[in-house]
Wavefront OBJ file of the C-alpha trace (Angstrom):
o trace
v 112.495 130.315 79.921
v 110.608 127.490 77.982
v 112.920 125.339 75.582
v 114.098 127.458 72.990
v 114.886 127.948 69.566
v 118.469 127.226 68.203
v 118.642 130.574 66.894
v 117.894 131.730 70.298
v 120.157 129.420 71.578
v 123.339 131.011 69.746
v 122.309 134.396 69.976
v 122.428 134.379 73.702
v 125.882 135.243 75.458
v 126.195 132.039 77.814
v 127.888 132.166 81.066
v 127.572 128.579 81.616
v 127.429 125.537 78.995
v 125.968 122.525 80.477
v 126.444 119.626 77.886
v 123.576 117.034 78.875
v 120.416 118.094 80.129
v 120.111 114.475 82.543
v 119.453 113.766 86.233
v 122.495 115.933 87.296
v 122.692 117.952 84.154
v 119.563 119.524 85.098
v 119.977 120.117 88.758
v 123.474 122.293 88.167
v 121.269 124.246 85.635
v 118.588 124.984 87.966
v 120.774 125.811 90.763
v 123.318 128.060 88.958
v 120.335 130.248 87.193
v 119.277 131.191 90.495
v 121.452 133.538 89.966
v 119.646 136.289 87.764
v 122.817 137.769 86.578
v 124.263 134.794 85.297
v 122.726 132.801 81.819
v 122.719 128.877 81.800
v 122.273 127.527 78.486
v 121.784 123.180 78.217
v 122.347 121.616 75.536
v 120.410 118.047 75.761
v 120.029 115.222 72.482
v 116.732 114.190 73.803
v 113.272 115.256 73.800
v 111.216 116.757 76.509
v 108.759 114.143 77.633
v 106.578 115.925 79.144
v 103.618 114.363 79.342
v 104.729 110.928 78.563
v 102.502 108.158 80.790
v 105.916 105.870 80.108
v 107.606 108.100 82.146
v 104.746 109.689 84.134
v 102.788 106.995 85.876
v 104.744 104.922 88.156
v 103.248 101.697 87.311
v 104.533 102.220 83.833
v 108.234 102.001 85.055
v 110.308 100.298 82.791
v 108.094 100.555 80.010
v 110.463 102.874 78.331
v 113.658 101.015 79.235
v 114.948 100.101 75.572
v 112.358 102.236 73.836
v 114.539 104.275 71.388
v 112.057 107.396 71.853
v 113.212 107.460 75.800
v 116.127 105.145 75.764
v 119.769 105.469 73.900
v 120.032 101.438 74.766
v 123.782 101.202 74.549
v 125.219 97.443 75.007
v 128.302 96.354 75.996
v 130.997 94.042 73.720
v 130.617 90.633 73.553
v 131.480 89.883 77.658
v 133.891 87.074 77.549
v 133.233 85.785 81.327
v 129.208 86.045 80.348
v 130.064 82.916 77.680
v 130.021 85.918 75.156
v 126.924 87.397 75.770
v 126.333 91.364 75.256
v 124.147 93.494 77.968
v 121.924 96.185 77.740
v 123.242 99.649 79.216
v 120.392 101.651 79.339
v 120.824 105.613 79.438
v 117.612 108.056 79.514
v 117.096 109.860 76.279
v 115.546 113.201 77.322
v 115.394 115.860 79.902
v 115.542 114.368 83.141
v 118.089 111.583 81.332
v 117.954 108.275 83.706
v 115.621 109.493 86.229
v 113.028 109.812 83.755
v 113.364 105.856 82.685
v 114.204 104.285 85.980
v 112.502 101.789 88.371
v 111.828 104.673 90.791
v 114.071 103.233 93.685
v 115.717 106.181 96.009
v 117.730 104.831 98.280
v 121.278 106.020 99.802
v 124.847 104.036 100.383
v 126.567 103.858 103.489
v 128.343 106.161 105.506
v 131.808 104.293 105.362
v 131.426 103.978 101.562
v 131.262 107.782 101.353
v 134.211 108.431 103.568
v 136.132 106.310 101.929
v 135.635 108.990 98.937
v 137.491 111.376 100.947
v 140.022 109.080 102.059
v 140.784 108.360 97.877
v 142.218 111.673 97.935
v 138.700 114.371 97.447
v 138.787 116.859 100.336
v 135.221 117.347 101.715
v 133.154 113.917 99.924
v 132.417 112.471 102.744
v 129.253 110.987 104.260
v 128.447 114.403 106.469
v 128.886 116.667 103.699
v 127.291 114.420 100.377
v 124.177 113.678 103.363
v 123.635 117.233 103.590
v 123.052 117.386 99.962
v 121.098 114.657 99.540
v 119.064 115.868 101.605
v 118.819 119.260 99.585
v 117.848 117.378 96.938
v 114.723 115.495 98.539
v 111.500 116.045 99.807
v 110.023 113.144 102.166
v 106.422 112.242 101.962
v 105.796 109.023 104.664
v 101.984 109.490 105.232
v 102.263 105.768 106.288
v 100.497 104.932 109.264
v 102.774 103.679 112.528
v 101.529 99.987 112.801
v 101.936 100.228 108.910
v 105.267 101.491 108.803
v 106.810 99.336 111.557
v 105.531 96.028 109.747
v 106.824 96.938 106.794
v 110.464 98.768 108.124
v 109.091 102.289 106.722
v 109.734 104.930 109.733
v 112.282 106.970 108.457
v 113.942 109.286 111.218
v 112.769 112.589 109.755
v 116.464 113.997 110.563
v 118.237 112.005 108.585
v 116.117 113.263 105.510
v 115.251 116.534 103.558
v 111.493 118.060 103.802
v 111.817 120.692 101.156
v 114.005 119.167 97.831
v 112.980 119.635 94.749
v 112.892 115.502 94.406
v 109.618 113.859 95.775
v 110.534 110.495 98.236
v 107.437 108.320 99.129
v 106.953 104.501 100.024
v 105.215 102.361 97.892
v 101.285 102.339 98.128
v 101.016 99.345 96.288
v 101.899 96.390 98.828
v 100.937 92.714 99.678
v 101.316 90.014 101.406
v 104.647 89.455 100.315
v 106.244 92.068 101.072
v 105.700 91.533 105.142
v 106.145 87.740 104.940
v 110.112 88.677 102.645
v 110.565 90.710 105.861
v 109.800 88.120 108.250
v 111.487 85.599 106.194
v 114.487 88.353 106.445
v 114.334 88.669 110.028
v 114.191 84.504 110.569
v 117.559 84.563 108.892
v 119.496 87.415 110.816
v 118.684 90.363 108.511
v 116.320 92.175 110.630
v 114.234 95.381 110.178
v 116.177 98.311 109.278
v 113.519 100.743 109.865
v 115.637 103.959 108.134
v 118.000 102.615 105.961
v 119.292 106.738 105.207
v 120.993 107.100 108.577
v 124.331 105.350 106.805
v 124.156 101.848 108.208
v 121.979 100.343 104.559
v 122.292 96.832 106.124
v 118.848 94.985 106.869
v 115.487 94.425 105.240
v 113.273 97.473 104.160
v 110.579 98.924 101.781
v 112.921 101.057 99.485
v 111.498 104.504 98.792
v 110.680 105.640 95.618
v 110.502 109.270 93.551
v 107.178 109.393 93.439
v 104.800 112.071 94.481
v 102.424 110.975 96.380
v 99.764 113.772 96.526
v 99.550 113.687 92.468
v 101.101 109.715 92.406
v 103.538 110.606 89.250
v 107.060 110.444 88.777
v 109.243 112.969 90.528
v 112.570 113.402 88.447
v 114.848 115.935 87.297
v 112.832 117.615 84.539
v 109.605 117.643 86.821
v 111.133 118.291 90.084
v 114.127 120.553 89.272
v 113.302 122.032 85.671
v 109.416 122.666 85.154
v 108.770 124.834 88.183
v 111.728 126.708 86.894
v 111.449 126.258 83.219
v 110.199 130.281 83.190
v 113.243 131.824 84.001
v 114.839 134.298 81.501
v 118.691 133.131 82.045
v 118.207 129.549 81.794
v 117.665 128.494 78.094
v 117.782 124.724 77.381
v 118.345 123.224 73.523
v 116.773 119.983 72.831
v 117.414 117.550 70.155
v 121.078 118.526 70.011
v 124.346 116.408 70.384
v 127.248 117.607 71.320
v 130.233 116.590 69.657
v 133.058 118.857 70.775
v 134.929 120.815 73.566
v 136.972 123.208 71.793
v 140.160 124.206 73.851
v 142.184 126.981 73.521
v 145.873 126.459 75.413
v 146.177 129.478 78.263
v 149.613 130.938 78.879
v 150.535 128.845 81.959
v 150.197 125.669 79.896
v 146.644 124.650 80.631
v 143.438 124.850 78.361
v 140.752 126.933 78.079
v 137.181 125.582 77.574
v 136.105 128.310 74.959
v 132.985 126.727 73.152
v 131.026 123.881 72.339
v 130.189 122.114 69.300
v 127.272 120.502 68.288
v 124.664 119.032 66.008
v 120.847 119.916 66.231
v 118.690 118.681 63.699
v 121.491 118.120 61.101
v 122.935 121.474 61.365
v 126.591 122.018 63.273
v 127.083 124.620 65.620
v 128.987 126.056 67.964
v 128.524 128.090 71.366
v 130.339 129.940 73.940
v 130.956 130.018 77.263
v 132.346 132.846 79.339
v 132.410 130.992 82.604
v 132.507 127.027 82.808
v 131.778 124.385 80.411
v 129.889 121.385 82.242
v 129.736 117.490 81.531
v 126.810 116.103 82.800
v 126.267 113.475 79.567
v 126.745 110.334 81.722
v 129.634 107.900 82.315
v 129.169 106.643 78.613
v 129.614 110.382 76.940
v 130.967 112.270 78.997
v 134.069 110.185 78.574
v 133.954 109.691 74.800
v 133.084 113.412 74.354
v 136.226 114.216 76.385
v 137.865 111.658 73.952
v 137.026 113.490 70.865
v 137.438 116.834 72.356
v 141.898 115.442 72.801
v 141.158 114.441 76.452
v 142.301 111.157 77.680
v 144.946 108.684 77.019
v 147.004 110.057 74.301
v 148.383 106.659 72.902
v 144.606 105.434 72.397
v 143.534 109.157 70.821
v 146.463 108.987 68.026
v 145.073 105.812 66.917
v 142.163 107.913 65.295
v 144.038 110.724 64.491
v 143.013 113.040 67.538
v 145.539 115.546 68.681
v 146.496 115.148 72.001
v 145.574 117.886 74.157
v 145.761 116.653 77.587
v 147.006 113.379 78.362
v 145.099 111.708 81.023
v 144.800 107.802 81.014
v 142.308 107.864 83.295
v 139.516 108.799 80.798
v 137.278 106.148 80.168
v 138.871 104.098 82.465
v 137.722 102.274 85.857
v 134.041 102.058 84.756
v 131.981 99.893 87.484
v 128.489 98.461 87.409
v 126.384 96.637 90.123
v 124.919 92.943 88.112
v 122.618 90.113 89.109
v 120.935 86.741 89.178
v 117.253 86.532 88.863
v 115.387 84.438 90.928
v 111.917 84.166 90.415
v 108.856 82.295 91.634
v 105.483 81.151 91.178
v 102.900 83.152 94.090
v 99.481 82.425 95.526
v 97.216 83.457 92.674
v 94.949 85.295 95.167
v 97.947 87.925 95.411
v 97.653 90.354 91.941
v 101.192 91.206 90.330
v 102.227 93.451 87.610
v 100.873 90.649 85.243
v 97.147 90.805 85.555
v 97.610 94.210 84.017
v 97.751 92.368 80.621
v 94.215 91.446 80.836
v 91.976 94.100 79.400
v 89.779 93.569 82.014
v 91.671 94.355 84.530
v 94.164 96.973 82.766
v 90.938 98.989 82.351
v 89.702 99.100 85.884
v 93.363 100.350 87.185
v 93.588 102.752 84.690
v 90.558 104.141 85.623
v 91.290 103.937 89.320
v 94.503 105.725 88.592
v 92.916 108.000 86.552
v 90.079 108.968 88.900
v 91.425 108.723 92.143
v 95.042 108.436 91.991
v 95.042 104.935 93.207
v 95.488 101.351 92.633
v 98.668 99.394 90.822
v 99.105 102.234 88.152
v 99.793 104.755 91.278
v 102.403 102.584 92.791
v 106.007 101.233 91.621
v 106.435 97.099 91.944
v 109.693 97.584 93.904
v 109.495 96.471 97.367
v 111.232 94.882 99.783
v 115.451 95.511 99.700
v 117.912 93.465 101.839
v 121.495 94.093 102.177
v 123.980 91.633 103.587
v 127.501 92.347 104.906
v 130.491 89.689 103.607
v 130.482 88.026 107.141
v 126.933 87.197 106.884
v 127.107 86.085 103.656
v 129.533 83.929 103.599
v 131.833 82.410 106.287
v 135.666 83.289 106.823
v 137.091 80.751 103.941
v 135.056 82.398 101.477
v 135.736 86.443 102.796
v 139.379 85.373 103.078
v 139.191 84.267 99.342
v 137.344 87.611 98.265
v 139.841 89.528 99.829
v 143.182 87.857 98.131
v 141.039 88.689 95.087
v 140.897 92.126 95.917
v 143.878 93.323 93.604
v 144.858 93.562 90.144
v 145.747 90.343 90.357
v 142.763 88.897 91.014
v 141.420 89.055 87.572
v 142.456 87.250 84.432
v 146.125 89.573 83.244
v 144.043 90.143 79.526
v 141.722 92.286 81.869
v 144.415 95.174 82.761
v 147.180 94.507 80.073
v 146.447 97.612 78.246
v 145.789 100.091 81.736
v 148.267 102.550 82.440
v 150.208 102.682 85.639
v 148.481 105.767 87.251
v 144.803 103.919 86.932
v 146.049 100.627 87.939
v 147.397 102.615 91.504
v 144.152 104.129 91.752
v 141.952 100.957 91.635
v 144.768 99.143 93.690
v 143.909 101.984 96.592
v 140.203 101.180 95.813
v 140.688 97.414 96.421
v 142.672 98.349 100.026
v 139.353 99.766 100.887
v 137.326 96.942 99.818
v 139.656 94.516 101.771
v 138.527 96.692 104.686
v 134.447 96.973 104.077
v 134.929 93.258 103.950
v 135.708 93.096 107.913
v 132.878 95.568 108.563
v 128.996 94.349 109.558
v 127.586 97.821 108.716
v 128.849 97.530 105.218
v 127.011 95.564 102.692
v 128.365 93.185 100.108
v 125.389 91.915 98.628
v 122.168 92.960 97.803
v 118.716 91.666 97.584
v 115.992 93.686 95.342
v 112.577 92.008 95.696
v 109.990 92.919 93.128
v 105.970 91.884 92.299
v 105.766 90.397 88.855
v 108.257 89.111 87.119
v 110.839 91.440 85.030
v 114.144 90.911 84.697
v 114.063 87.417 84.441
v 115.029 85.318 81.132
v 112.099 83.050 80.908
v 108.548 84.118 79.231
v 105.938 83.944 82.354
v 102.627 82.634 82.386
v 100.430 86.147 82.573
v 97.698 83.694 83.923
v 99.778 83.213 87.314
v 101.325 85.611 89.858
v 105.445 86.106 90.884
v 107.778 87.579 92.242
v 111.143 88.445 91.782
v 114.153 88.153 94.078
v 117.464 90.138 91.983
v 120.458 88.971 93.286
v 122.880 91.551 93.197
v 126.839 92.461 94.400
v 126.976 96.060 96.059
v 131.056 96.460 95.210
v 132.360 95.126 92.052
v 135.584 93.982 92.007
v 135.564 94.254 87.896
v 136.698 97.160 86.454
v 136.317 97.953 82.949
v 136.417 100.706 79.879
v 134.287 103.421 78.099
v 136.661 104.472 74.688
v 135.735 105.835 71.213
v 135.755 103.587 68.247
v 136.277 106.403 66.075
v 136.531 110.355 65.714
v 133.052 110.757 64.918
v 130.385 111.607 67.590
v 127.686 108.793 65.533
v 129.507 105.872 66.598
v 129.278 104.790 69.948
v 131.576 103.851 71.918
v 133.149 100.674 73.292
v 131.792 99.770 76.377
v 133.588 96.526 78.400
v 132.385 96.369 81.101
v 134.273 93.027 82.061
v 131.622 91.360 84.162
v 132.243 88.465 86.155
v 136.120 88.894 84.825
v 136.858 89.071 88.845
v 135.809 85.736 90.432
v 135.007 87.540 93.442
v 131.865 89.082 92.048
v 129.979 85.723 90.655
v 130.799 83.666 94.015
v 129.311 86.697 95.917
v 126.224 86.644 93.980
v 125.871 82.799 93.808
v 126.001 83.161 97.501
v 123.228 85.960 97.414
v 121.433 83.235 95.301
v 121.750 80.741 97.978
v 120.582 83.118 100.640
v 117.461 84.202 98.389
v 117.066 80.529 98.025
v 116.631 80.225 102.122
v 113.762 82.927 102.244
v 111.764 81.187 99.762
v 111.896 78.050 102.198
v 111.350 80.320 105.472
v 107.827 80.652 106.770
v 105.877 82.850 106.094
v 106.736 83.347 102.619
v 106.846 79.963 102.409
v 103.208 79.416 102.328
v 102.634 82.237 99.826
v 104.794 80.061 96.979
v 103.329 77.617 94.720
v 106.863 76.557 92.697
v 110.328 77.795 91.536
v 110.159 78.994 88.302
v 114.405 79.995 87.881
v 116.606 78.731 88.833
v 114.691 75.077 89.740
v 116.971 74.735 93.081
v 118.057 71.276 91.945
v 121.649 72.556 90.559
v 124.693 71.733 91.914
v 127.380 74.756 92.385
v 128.739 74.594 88.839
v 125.651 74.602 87.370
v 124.677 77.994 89.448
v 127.710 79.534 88.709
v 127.057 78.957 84.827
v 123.061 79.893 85.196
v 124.360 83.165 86.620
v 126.530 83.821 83.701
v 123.769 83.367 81.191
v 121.056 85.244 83.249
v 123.639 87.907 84.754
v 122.125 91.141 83.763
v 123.278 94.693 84.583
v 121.119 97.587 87.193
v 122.094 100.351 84.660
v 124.551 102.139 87.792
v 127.586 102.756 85.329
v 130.091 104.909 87.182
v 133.872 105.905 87.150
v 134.765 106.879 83.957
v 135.579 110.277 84.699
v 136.949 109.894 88.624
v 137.567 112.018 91.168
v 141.023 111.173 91.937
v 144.014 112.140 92.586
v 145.786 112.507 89.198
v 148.640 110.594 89.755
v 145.956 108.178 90.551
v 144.470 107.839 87.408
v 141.748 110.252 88.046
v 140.155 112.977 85.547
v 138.520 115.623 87.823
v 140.141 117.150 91.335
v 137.671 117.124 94.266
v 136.436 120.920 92.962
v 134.857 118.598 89.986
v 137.154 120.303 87.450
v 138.866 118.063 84.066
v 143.094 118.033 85.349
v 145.011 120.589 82.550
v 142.035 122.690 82.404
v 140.914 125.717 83.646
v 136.909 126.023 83.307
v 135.924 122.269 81.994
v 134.049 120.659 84.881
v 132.492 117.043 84.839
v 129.586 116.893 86.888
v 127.719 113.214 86.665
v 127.804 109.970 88.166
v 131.186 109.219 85.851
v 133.505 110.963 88.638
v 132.344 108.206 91.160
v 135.552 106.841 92.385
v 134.284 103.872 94.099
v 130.932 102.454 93.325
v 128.528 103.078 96.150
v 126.247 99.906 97.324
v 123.188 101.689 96.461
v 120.805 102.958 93.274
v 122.670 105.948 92.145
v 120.405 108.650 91.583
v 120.563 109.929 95.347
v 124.043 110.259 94.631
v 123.484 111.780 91.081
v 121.269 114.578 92.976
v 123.981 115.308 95.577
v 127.041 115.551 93.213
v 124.421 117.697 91.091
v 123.943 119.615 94.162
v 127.183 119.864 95.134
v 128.924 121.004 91.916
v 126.301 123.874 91.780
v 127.580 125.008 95.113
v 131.724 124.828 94.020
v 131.209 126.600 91.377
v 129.176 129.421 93.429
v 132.107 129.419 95.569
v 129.931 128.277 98.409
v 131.356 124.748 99.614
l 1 2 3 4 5 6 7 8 9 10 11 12 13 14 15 16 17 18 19 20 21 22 23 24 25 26 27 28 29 30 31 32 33 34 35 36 37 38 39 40 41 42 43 44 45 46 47 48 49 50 51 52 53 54 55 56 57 58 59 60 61 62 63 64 65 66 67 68 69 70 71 72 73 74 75 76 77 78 79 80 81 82 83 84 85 86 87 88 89 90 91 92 93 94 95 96 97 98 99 100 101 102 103 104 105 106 107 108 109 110 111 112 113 114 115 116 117 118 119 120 121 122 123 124 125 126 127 128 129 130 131 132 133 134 135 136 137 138 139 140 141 142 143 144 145 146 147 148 149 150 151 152 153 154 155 156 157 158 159 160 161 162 163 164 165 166 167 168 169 170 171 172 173 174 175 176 177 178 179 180 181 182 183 184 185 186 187 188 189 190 191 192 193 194 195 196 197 198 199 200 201 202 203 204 205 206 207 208 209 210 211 212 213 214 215 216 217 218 219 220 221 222 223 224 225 226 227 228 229 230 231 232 233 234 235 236 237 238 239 240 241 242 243 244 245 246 247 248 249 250 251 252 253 254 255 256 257 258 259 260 261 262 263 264 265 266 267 268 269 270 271 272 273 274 275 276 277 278 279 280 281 282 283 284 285 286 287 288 289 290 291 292 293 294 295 296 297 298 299 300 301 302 303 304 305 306 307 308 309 310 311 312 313 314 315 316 317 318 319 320 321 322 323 324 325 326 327 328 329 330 331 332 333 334 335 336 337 338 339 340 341 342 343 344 345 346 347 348 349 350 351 352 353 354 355 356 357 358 359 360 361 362 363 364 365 366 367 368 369 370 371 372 373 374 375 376 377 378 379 380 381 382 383 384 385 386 387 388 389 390 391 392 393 394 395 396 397 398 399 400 401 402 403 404 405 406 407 408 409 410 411 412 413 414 415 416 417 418 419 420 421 422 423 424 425 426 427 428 429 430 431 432 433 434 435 436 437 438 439 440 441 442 443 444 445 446 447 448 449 450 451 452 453 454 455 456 457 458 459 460 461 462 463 464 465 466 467 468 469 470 471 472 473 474 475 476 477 478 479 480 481 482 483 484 485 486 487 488 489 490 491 492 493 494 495 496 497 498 499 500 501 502 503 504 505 506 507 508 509 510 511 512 513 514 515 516 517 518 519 520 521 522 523 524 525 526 527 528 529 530 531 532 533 534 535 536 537 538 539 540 541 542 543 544 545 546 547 548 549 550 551 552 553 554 555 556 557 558 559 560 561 562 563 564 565 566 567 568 569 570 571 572 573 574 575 576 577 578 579 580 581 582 583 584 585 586 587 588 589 590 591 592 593 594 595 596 597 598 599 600 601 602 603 604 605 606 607 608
């Protein structure tokens, strides 16, 4: 059924609540109403952008990134180990959440990151299993030609990848000479070709695939791919511009709660639905957490400091939030090659409009994300440094301000978390670091010169060894909450990306790419350790992957949900979202967003 009115809304006796109508939000919707004897009613705050060219047209990616139309633009506290800078967390505002706003990258973590899920305690999330619904999820589109695809590491084994998901995955059609020569340059210094980087071994050089669809060259997200097609259907009834504010729980008589309703604002009016069935978070690892907060979830000392009544003590709520961050480096190309910025002359924005328009062509058609490299510890860094990273990998390893205030259950759950870090340290097919080459040149702090042509090199970690916090400032839904995210707090994480930094700075000096640059633009490549280490903490900037806040772990392990996705203490409150990550994954998490999307819809069918 199209969006509906709210009076439609309440009238309707709801089987399932889904609070948060986002990248996974939107896939357990879809998949439960396949059911025509069930009714799935979402409740999202956004909008339905429809037919938005911000979100549409993949050469517009980004553009909505901190737009408050598309974007709730949360930012963390002042970051102490940033020299007290505060970063953006940006969070899609709208049907299709994140994967509306995103850069378009869909790519997919290892295979021993994933087991190591299942060896956290969560029966059954493991690499075979999550694979198989990743694959669900996705529909690959190559269409690139062989001597094409094997220059550029683009011939995925068609196996290892789904044909008939609801999720278009395509290869950028936009490419130049810089994206062979980063290979090459790759390949000169040990990271060679990894032709299909989904097989569970991410470690190599490749052209990252992207959600687009390539026969109509727009974005393929949740709303598009998962909703519209559906967006008919009689028992699945989605509410936009409405918050949610509370889970109201009614105590059963074996001591655990009921989820009977939901609460919630739309358009200055409060209101409240029921569910008969299952109440589902899908709001992100920002709300989720603080709506579980307000709703008497969570750690019970920090809810009577606003006067909530503790319903269910769990200290794990809001806790272990991780992030992947990076250094920018950026440089000055051949002006014969065209980047992103020629698209601010008029001249030039005109003609690939209309190319884009017309044929479904040309920069507009494409995303600028290109070439990715990942890099196990060993090649990163030699055995002083990986023997360093791993005495680091404790509780200990960070400043004691960082964990002073974490309960004892959490702190055993990221201690178990940091065992299995120890381990992916030792292993080549595991990646540590990450680079994520881009034409143009976002993300950097400096202004460009739009006369002149770059390109970006992100240097990123893969496995943060910070973890930090997601908690209400208040008992009122309006005021966000307090995101510390405690970057850099771990010393482990800045020397692995100043080393990612150094490598980056090797490709620039490797022929071919060589050739192809004219200067450094950031950093200049004249600074001395120190002075790296301190340009990374003032250009350090986050790739939007929160996670944890909600984990699947054990709870004696500080988690929130069991492995069946459902809130400990309750009997029909499920969080389905990237927040139950235990243990960030090395990759862009919407592949994983799909699959726990995927997967949820399938426990609570009863069929995994």
């Amino acid at each position: 059924m199209p969006i509906v009115p709210p009076e439609e809304f309440l009238a309707a006796k709801l089987d399932y609540v889904i609070v948060g109508g986002g990248t996974a939000g939107l896939v357990v919707a879809t998949r439960l109403s396949e059911n025509p004897n069930v009714i799935v009613g979402v409740i999202e705050a956004g909008k339905y952008h429809e037919r938005e060219p911000k979100v549409n047209v993949p050469g517009m990616g980004g553009q909505a990134i901190n737009d408050p139309d598309f974007d709730w633009s949360f930012r963390t506290v002042s970051e102490k180990y940033l020299n007290g800078r505060e970063v953006m967390q940006s969070r899609g505002k709208g049907l299709g959440g994140s994967s509306m706003i995103n850069i378009l990258a869909f790519v997919r973590p290892g295979k021993v990151e994933l087991d190591a899920w299942e060896e956290l305690g969560n029966p059954g999330w493991n690499w075979e299993t999550v694979l198989k619904y990743m694959k669900k999820s996705e529909s690959l589109q190559p269409e690139i030609a062989s001597e094409e695809a094997s220059r550029y590491a683009a011939s995925p084994i068609q196996e290892n990848h789904g044909t008939g998901g609801p999720i278009a995955k395509s290869f950028p059609t936009y490419v130049t000479e810089t994206h062979s020569a980063l290979l090459d340059a790759m390949a000169a210094n040990r990271l060679p070709r990894n032709p299909d980087h989904g097989g569970g071994v991410p470690i190599g050089g490749y052209t990252a695939p992207v959600c687009i669809d390539r026969t109509t060259a727009t974005r393929s997200y949740s709303a598009s791919g998962y909703y519209a097609p559906n967006s008919r259907r009689p028992n699945m009834l989605i509410l936009t511009e409405a918050q949610a504010t509370k889970i109201n729980l009614t105590e059963a008589s074996n001591g655990t709660h009921r989820a009977s309703s939901v609460s919630f604002i739309h358009k200055g009016d409060r209101c409240e639905v029921s569910a008969t069935k299952d109440v589902i978070l899908c709001a992100s690892s920002f709300v989720t957490s603080q709506l579980l907060e307000l709703s008497g979830i969570g750690d019970s000392d920090h809810l009577s400091a606003y006067g909530i009544d503790s319903k269910i003590d769990l200290p794990g709520v809001g806790e272990n939030l991780q992030d992947h961050g990076f250094a920018p480096l950026a440089v000055e190309i051949d002006p014969s090659i065209k980047t992103p910025e020629a698209l601010f002359d008029p001249m030039e924005h005109a003609k690939q409009l209309e190319l884009y328009e017309k044929e479904r062509k040309g920069m507009y058609a494409s995303s600028f994300g290109s070439i990715f490299g990942f890099l196990p510890a060993p090649q990163l860094a030699g055995d002083d440094s990986v023997q360093r990273w791993k005495s680091q990998a404790s509780l200990g390893g960070s400043p004691l301000e960082v964990f002073k205030n974490t309960k004892p259950s959490v702190k055993k759950g990221i201690e178990k978390q940091y065992e299995l870090l120890k381990r992916f340290m030792d292993n080549p097919e595991q990646p540590f670091a990450q680079l994520l080459c881009y034409n143009g040149f976002g993300f950097s702090s400096i202004i460009p010169d739009l006369a002149k042509s770059h390109f970006i090199i992100l240097a990123a970690y893969t496995h943060p060894f910070h973890r930090g916090s997601v908690h209400i400032q208040s008992n009122n839904i309006d005021d966000r909450p307090i995101i510390r995210q405690n970057y850099l707090s771990n010393d482990a994480d800045l020397d692995i990306i100043v080393k990612a930094v150094r490598f980056a700075e090797k490709l620039i000096e490797t022929e071919p790419l060589k050739s192809l640059i004219v200067k450094r633009v950031e950093p200049t490549g004249t600074e001395t350790e120190e002075e790296l280490r301190e340009w990374v903490r003032n250009t350090f900037g986050s790739t939007q992957h929160p996670a944890g806040t909600c984990a699947m772990l054990p709870r004696e392990m500080g988690g929130v949900v069991d492995s069946r996705l459902k809130v400990y203490g309750t009997e029909n409150l499920r969080v389905i979202d990237t927040s139950i990550i235990p243990m960030q994954v090395s990759c862009n998490i919407q592949s994983i967003a799909y699959a726990v999307g995927e997967m949820g819809a399938d426990i609570i069918k009863g069929i995994l």
